[in-house]
N, C-alpha and C positions, 0 to 999 in steps of 0.2 A: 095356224093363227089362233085358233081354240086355244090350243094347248099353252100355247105363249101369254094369251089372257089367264089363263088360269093359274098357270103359277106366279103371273104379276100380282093378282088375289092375294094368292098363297102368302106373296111373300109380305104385301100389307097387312094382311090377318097376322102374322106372325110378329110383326116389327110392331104391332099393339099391343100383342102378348107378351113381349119380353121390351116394352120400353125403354127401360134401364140400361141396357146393351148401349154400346161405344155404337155409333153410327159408323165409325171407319171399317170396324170390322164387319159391322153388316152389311154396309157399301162393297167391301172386298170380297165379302162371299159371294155376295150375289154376281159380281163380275165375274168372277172366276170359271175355269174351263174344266176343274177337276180338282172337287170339293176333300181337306186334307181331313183326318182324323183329327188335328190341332183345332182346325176351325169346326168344324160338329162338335167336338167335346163342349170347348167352350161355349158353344149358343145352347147345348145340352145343357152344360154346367150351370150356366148362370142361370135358365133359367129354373133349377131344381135348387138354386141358393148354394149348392157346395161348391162352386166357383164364381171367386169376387170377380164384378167388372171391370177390375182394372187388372186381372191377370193376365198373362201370356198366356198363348198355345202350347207352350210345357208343360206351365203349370197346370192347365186343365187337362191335358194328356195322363198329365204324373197323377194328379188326384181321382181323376176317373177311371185308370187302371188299379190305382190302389183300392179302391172299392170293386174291382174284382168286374166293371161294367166292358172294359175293354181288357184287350190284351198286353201284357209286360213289353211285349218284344216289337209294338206300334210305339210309331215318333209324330210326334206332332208335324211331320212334311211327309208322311205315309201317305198314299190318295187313300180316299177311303169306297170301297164294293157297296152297290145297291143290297146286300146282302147285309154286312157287319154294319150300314147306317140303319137298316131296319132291326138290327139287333139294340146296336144302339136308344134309338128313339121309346123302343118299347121298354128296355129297363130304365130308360130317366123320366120318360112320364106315367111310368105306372100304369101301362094297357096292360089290359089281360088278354090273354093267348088261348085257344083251343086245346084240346087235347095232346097230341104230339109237342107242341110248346112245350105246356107244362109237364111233361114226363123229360122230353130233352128240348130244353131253354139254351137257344145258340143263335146264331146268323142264317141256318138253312130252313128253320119250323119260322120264324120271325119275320121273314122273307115270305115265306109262304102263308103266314097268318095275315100281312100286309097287304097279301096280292086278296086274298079272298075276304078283306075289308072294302076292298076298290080303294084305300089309298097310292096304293103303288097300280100301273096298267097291266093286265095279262101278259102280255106279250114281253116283260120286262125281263132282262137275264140278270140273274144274282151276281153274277162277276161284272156288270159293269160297271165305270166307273162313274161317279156321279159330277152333274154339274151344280155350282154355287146355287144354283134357281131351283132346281131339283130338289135339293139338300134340304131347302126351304120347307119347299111344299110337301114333303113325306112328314119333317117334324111335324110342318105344321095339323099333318093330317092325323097324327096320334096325338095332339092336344087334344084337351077336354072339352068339349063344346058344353053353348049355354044348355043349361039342364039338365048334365050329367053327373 
């Protein structure tokens, strides 16, 4: 029950932060049972401005690989790993990472920089797959808060 309040939070906090976002896709993410690469990129995208809000999950797929944030060989209907969404989040809002990050910058230091933020829970496995509410509340957790 906790936890179900907290990511409802998460996902208000976040749906202020990126206002601009099409409500349908936020609507659909948040339903969703296993959160794609198509839908992360884009709530990624948009809100770091290199994806318009009227783009598709290609296109923020294709734009967000071609900056080198994701991988070539991810399609926008990929599920997306607690792992590669924690790699994600950290290069599109500009967290800084510990030590082993910054020497190797990937989905396994990012994940583990995540966990010892407290955004993501201990007990979390880097290969699972994430849900739409989830998805939320990790971005929402490498957002900038007031004051920083």
């Amino acid at each position: 029950m906790k936890k179900s309040i907290l990511f409802c939070a998460a996902g208000l906090l976040l749906s202020a932060a990126v206002f601009a976002q099409s409500s349908e896709k936020l609507t659909e993410l948040i339903n969703t049972d296993k959160a794609t690469f198509g839908q992360m990129s884009y709530l990624a995208g948009v809100y770091t401005g290199k994806v318009a809000e009227d783009a598709d999950y290609d296109t923020a797929v294709k734009t967000l690989s071609s900056e080198g944030i994701i991988g070539a060989d991810k399609t926008a209907d990929t599920e997306i790993t607690l792992a590669e969404l924690s790699y994600l989040c950290m290069k599109t809002t500009g967290l800084k990472g510990g030590l082993f990050y910054s020497i190797f910058p990937g989905p396994r230091y990012a994940f583990r920089e995540l966990k010892a933020k407290n955004i993501i829970p201990p007990a979390a496995d880097p290969s699972e797959k994430v849900t739409g509410r989830d998805a939320i509340a990790v971005l929402n957790g490498c957002l900038p808060q007031d004051g920083e």
